[in-house]
C-alpha positions in Angstrom: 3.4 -1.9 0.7 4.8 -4.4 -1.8 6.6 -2.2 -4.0 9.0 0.6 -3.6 9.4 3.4 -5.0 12.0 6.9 -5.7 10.9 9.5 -3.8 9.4 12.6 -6.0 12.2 14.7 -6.8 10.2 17.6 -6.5 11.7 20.6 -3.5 8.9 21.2 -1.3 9.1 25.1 -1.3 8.9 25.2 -5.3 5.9 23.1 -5.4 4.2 25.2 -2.7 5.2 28.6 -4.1 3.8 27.1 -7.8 0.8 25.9 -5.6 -0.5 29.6 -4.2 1.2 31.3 -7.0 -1.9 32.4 -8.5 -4.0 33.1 -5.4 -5.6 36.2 -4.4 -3.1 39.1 -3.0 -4.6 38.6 0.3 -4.6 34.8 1.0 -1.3 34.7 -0.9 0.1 37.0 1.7 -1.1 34.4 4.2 -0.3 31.0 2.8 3.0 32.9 1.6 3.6 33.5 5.5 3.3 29.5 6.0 6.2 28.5 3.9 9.1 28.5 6.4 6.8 26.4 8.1 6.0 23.9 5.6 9.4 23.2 4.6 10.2 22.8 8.0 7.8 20.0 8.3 8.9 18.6 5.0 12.3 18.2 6.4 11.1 17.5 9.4 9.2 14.2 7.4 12.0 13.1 5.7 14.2 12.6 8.6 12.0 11.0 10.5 11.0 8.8 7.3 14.5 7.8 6.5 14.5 6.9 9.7 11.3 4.8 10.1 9.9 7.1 12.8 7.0 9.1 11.5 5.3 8.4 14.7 7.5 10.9 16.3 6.1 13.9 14.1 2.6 13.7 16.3 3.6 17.8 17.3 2.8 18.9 13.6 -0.5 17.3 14.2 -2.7 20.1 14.3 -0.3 22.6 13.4 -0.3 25.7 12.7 -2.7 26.5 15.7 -5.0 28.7 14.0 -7.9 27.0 12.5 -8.7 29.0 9.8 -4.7 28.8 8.7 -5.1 24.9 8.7 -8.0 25.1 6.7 -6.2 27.3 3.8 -3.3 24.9 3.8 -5.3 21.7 3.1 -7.5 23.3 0.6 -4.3 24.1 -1.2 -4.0 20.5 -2.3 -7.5 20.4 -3.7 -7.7 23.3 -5.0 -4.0 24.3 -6.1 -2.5 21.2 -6.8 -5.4 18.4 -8.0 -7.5 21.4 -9.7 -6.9 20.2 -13.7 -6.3 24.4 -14.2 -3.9 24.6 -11.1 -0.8 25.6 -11.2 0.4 23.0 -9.3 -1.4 20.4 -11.6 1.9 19.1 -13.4 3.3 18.0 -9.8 0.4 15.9 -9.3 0.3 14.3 -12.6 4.2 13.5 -11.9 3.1 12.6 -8.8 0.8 9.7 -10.0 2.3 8.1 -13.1 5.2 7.1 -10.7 3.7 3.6 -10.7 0.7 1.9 -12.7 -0.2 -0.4 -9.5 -0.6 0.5 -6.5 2.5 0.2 -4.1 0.9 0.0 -1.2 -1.1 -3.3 -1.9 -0.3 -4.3 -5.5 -3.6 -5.8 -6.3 -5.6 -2.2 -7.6 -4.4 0.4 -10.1 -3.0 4.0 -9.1 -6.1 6.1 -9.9 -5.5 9.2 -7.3 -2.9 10.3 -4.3 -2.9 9.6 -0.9 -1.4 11.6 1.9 0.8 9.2 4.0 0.3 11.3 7.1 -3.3 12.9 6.2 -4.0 16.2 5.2 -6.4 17.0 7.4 -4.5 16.4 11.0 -1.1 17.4 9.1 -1.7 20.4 6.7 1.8 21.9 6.5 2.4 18.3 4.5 -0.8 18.7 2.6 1.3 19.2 -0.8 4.9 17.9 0.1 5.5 15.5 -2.2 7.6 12.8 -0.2 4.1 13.4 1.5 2.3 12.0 -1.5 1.8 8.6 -2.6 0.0 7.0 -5.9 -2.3 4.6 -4.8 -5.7 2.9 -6.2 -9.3 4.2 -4.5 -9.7 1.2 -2.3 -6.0 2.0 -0.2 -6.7 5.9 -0.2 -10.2 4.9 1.6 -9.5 2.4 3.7 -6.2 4.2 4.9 -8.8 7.3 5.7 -7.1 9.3 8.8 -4.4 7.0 9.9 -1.9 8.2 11.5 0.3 6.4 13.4 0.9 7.8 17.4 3.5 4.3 18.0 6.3 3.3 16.1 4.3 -0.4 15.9 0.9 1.7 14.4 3.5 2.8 11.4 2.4 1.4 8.2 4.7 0.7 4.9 5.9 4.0 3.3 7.0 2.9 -0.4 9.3 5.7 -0.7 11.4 4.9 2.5 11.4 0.5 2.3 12.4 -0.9 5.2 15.1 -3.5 2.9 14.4 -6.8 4.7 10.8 -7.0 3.6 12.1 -8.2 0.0 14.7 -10.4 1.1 12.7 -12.9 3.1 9.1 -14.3 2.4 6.2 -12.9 5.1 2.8 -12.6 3.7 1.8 -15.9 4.4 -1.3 -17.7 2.5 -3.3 -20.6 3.3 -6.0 -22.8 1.7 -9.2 -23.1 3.5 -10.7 -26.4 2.3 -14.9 -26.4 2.1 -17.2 -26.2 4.9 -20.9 -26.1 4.9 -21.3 -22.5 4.4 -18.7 -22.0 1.8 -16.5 -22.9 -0.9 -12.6 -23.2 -0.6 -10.8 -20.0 0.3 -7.4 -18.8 0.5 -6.8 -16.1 3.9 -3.2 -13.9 4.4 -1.6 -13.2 7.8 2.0 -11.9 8.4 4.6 -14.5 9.1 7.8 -12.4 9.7 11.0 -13.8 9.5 12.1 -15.2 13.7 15.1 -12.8 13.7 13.0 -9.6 12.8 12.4 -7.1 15.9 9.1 -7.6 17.0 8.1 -4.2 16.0 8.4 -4.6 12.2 6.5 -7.6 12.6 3.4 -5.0 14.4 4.2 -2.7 11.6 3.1 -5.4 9.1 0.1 -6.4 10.8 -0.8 -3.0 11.3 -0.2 -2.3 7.3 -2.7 -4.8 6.2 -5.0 -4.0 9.1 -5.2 -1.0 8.3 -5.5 -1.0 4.4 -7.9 -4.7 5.1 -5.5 -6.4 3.0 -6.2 -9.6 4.3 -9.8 -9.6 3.3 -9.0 -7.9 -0.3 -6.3 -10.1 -0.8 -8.6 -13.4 -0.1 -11.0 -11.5 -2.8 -8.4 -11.2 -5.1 -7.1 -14.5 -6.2 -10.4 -16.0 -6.1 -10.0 -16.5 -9.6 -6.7 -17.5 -9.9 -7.5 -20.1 -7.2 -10.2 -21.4 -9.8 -7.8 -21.2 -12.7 -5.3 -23.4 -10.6 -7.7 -25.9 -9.8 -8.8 -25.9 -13.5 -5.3 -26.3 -14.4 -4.7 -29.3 -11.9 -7.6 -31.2 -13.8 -5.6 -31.0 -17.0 -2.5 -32.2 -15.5 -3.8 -34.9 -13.7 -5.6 -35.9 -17.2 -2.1 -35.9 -18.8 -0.3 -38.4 -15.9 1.5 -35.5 -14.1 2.6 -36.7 -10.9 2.1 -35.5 -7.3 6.0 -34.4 -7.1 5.5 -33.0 -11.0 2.4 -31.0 -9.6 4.1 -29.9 -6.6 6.9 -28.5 -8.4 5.4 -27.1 -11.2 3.3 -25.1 -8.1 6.9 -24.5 -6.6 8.0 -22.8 -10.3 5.0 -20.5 -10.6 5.4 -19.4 -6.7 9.1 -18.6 -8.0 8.1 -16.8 -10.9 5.8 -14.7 -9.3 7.2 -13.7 -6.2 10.5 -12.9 -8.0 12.5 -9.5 -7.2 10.1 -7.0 -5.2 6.9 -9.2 -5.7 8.3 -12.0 -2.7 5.5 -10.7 -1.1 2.6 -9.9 -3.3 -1.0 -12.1 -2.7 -0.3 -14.4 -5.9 3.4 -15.4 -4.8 1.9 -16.5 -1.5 -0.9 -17.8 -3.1 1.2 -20.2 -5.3 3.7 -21.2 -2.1 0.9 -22.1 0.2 -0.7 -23.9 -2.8 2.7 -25.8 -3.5 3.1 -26.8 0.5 -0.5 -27.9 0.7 -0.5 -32.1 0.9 -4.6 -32.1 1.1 -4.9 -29.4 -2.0 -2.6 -31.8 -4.2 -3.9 -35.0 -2.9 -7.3 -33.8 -4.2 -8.4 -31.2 -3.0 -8.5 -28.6 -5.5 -11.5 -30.5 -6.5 -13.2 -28.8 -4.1 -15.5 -25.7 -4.7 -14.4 -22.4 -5.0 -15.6 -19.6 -2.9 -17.2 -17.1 -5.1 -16.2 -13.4 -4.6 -19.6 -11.8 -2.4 -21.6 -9.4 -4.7 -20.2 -5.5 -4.2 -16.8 -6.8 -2.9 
């Protein structure tokens, strides 16, 4: 997560009532008989989010204990709250034009919703909404089932930021020059700040992990990396200097990592191309790895 953002201002037990509102008289009496519970475990969430422990909710897992009542509850998302001619429809649309990118990597668009603690091991928080979370395809797969049993397993909530993470640089990029199998490339890692608790520094490592942020990312600014090295030609051409390049590297790296973006892949990108003595001294002549065909 790069971004944050407010928390849906929706109350759990009116978007769940709206959600079953128009089922049969029969399942309605059941699903009707699972609210106490689900707003239960939508407070139970938001305490435990505020508090950055949504590890510690591994008892709802499974929950309720009847099969067949779990099954009704997550078909309630799909079918009461994503259906187009749901009732619940209006929530999710809200739900989703929260943010245009996607706050949990920044590089793809918001094109569905993903449950931060999945629907199917916790289905009393299938249609909470601090549950829910716009996203792009390529998070909402790759997240899949996670769900974190540590406190280090945890990965980025955009609704709950943990404050730190935009005050201090810590996605860290570096240029790869050329080998013999391929072109230059840029990779990402987590570089936490030395006085951060170990375990936020796990938490991060365990967000890009888990999301394979390091590998998207490199795909990503494959060709911005070629529109630098473009650029650096031109320069050159016109007598810019190794200090002018370096700090007109510096300016961009400032540009684009200001406010909430410290941390996004370009920012990085742009600070490890700024600190890079072989890049400047020539090596941005070098060949660009092209992105693999499907990535």
């Amino acid at each position: 997560m790069r971004r944050s953002l407010t928390p849906p201002p929706q109350n759990p037990r009116d978007v769940y009532i709206t959600c079953i509102s128009n089922t049969r008289s029969a399942t309605f009496a059941k699903l009707a008989a699972a609210a106490d519970d689900v707003v239960d475990a939508a407070d139970q969430f938001e305490a435990a989010a505020q508090k950055q422990a949504l590890h510690t909710l591994g008892h709802l897992n499974g929950q309720p204990a009847n099969k067949a009542d779990r099954e009704r509850l997550a078909m309630v998302y799909e079918r009461r709250l994503v259906d187009k001619k749901s009732h619940g429809r209006a929530t999710y649309d809200e739900i989703k034009a929260a943010s245009t990118f996607c706050p949990l990597c920044t590089i793809g668009t918001v094109s569905t919703i993903d449950h931060h603690l999945p629907k199917a091991k916790y289905p009393l928080l299938a249609v909470v909404p601090v549950n829910l979370v716009p996203a792009c395809g390529d998070c909402n797969k790759k997240k899949g089932e996670h769900a974190p049993a540590t406190e280090e397993e945890q990965t980025l909530h955009p609704y709950y930021p943990v404050q730190p993470l935009f005050e201090h640089p810590w996605l860290m990029a570096r240029i790869l020059a050329p080998t013999a199998d391929r072109g230059m490339v840029a990779t990402f890692s987590v570089a936490p700040h030395p006085e951060w608790p170990p375990v936020l520094a796990a938490r991060l490592r365990s967000h890009l992990r888990v999301l394979e942020l390091d590998t998207r990312f490199t795909y990503a600014v494959v060709s911005e990396l070629s529109a630098v090295s473009n650029l650096m030609s031109t320069w050159t051409a016109y007598g810019l200097t190794r200090d002018g390049i370096n700090r007109t590297l510096a300016d961009q790296a400032a540009a684009r990592g200001a406010g909430e973006s410290l941390n996004t892949p370009m920012a990085a990108l742009y600070r490890a191309l700024a600190e890079d003595d072989w890049y400047i001294n020539g090596g941005w002549r070098s060949p660009i790895e092209h992105v693999p065909s499907g990535s």
